[in-house]
C-alpha positions in Angstrom: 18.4 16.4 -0.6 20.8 14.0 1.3 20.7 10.5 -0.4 18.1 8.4 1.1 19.2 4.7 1.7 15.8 2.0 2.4 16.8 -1.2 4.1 15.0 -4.3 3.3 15.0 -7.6 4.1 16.1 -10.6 1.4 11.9 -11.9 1.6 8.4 -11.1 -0.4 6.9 -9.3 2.2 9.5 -6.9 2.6 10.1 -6.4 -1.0 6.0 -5.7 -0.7 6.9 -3.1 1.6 9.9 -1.1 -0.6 7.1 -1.2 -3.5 4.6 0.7 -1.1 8.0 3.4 -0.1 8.5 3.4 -3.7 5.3 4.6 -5.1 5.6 7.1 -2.1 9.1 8.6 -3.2 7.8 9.2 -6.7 9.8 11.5 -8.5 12.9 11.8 -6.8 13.6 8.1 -6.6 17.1 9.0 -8.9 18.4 10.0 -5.1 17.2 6.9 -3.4 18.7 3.2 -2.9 17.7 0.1 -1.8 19.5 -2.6 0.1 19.0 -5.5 1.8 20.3 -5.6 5.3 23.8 -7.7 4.1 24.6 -5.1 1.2 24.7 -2.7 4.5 28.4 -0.8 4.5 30.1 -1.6 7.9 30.3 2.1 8.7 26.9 4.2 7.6 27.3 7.3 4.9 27.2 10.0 7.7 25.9 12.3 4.5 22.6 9.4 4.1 19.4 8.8 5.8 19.0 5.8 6.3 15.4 4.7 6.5 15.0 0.8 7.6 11.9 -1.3 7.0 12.8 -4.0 8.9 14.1 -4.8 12.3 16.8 -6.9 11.4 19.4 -4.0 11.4 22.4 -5.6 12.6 23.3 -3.7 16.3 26.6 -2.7 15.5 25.1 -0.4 12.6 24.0 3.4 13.9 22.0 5.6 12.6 19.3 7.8 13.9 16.6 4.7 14.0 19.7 2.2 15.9 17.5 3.2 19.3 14.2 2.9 18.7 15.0 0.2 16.9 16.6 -2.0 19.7 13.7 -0.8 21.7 11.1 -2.6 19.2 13.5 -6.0 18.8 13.1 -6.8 22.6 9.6 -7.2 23.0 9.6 -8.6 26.6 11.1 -5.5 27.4 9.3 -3.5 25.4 6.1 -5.2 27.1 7.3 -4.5 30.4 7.9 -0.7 30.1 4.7 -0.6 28.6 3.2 -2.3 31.8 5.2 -0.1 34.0 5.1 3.2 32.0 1.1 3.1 31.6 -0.6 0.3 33.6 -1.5 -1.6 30.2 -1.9 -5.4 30.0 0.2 -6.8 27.8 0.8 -10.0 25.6 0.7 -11.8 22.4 -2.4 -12.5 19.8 -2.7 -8.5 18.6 -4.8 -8.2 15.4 -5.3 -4.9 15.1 -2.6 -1.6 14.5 -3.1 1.7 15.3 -0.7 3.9 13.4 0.8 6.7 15.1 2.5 9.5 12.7 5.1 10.7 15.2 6.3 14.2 13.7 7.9 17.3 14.8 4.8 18.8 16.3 3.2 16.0 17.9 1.0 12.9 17.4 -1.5 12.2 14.2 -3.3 9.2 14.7 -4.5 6.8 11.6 -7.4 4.7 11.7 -6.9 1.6 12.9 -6.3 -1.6 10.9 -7.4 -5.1 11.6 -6.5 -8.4 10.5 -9.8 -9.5 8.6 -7.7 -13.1 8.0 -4.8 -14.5 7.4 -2.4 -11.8 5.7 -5.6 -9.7 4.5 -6.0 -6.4 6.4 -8.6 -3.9 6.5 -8.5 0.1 7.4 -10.5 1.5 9.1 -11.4 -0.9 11.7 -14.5 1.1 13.9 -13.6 1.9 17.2 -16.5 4.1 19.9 -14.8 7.1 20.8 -14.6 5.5 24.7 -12.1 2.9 23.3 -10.1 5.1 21.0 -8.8 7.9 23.4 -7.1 5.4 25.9 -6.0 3.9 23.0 -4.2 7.3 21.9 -2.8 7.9 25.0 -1.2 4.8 25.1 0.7 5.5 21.8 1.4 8.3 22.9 2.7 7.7 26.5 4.5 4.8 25.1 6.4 6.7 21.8 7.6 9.2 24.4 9.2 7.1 27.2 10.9 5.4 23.8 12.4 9.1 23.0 11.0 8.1 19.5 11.9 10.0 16.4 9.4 11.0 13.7 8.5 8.3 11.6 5.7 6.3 11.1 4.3 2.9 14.1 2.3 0.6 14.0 1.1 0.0 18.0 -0.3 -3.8 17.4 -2.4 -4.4 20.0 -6.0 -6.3 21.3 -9.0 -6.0 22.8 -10.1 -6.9 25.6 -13.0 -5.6 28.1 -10.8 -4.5 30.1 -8.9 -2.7 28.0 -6.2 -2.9 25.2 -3.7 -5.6 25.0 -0.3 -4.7 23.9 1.6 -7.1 21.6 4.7 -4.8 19.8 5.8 -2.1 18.1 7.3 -1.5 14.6 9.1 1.8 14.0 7.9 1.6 10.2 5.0 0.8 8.1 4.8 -2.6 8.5 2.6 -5.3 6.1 -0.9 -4.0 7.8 0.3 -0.5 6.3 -0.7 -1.4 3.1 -4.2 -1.7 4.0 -3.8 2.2 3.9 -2.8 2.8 0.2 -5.9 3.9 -1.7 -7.8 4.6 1.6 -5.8 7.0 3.5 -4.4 10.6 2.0 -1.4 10.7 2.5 -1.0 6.8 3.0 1.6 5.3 5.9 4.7 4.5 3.8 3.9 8.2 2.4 3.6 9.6 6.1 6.8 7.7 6.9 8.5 9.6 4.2 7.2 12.9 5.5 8.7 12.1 8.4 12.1 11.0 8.0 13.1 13.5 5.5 11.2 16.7 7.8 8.4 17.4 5.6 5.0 18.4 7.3 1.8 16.3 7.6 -1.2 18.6 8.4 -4.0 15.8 8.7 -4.5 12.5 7.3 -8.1 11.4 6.1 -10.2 9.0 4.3 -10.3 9.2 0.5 
């Protein structure tokens, strides 16, 4: 297996987060490393995957995740191909994530989480079937004008009567992830693994 490099950030909640990808590697953690975004090299390991879990990358470092990366930084313009790609409103305030496993083979969606308060998070958040298909479709519609690779998002979003409310995007298992551990099989850092390194994910489900 190529090595596997996970990028952090230098702060508590992202050490939170390589915990989560930690328990998920398991067994083979002997060929994984973790760094914080200054330890990066100048010039990538062409031989690693690098698997970032934050989006503080700095833009003159490429790797398979530089684009979609970029794409999730500029949230005005992610906002406004979201507006123009699928007609959704858009805006700031989201407190609930719908995760989207992205693999090879299309689309698995995970129940979505909600902020409950501040910094505690709940999965699954009940949504009627009427509100959860547009909701997939955005995902989906949006993850594929990004050209996104397989990995793991978070869609944080709102509702509204109208409709859903689109805040951002994070091309990793962000904090609300970790709502899932314990309550999803396979969790989101574990589906995020799956992903990056081209295993397959048949289903996900409540334990």
């Amino acid at each position: 297996m190529s090595k596997i490099v996970v990028i952090l950030d230098d702060t508590p909640d992202s050490q939170r987060l390589g915990v989560a990808m930690l328990r998920s590697i398991g067994e083979i953690v002997e060929s994984v490393q973790f760094v914080t975004v200054t330890e990066l090299p100048a010039v990538p390991n062409p031989k690693a995957i690098y698997c970032p879990m934050t989006l503080n990358v700095p833009p003159t470092f490429e790797f398979w995740g530089r684009s979609i990366g970029r794409a999730c930084q500029d949230i005005d313009r992610l906002r406004e191909l979201a507006a123009t790609s699928t007609g959704a409103k858009v805006g700031d305030g989201g407190n609930l994530w719908l995760p989207v496993i992205w693999t090879a083979r299309g689309p698995i969606y995970g129940e979505v989480i909600g902020e409950i308060d501040r910094d505690n998070y709940q999965q699954p958040i009940h949504l009627d079937d009427i509100d959860r298909q547009p909701l997939y479709q955005f995902g989906y519609q949006l993850l594929t004008q990004l050209t996104a690779p397989p990995a793991t998002y978070l869609v944080q979003f709102s509702q509204a009567e109208t409709g859903i409310i689109f805040d951002r995007l994070f091309p990793f298992p962000a904090i609300p992830a970790l709502a899932s551990v314990g309550i999803q099989h396979p969790d989101l850092f574990d589906c995020h693994w799956r992903c990056i390194t081209q295993q397959s994910i048949v289903n996900v489900y409540a334990k």
